[in-house]
C-alpha positions as a printed Julia matrix, in Angstrom:
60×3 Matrix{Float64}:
  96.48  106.95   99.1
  96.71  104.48  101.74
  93.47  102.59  101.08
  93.91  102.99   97.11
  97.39  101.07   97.29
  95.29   98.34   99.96
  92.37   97.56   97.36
  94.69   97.24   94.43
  96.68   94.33   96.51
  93.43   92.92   98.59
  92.22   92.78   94.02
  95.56   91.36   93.3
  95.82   88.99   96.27
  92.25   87.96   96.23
  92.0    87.34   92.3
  95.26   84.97   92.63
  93.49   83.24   95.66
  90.31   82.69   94.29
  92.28   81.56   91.0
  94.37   78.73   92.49
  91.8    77.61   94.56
  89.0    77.29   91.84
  91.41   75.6    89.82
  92.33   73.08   92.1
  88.47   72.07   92.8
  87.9    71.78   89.19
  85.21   74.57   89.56
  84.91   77.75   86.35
  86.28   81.0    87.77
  83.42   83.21   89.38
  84.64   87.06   89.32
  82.09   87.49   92.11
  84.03   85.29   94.76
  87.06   86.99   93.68
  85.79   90.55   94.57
  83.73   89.11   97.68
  87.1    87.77   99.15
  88.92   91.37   97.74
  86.58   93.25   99.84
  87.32   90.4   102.99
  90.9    91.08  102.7
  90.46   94.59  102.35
  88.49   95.11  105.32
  90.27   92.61  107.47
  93.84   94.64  106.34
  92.19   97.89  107.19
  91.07   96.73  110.94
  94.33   95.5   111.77
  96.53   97.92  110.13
  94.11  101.28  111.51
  92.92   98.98  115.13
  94.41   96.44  116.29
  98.21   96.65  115.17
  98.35  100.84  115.47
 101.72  101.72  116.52
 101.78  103.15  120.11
 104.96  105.41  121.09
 103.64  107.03  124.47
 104.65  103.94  126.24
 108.22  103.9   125.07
């Protein structure tokens, strides 16, 4: 359920992203940028979150 809820917002995030920033360079919307970048956020949100920021109580 975890990773459901995560590619729903890395969509969400990434289609808002890509959005703004083709509109600001003048450039036509390209849905395959916007799913590339998804998938970036996606993974980097699922290294971090399982990895890197893990929540360790054995030294407490």
């Amino acid at each position: 359920m975890r990773y459901i809820v995560t590619i729903l917002w890395a969509c969400l995030i990434g289609g808002v992203v890509s959005y703004v920033l083709s509109s600001m360079g003048s450039e036509p919307f390209s849905l395959e940028g916007t799913v590339a970048l998804a998938a970036v956020f996606f993974i980097a949100i699922a290294v971090l979150g399982d990895g890197i920021l893990k929540n360790d109580n054995s030294h407490s």
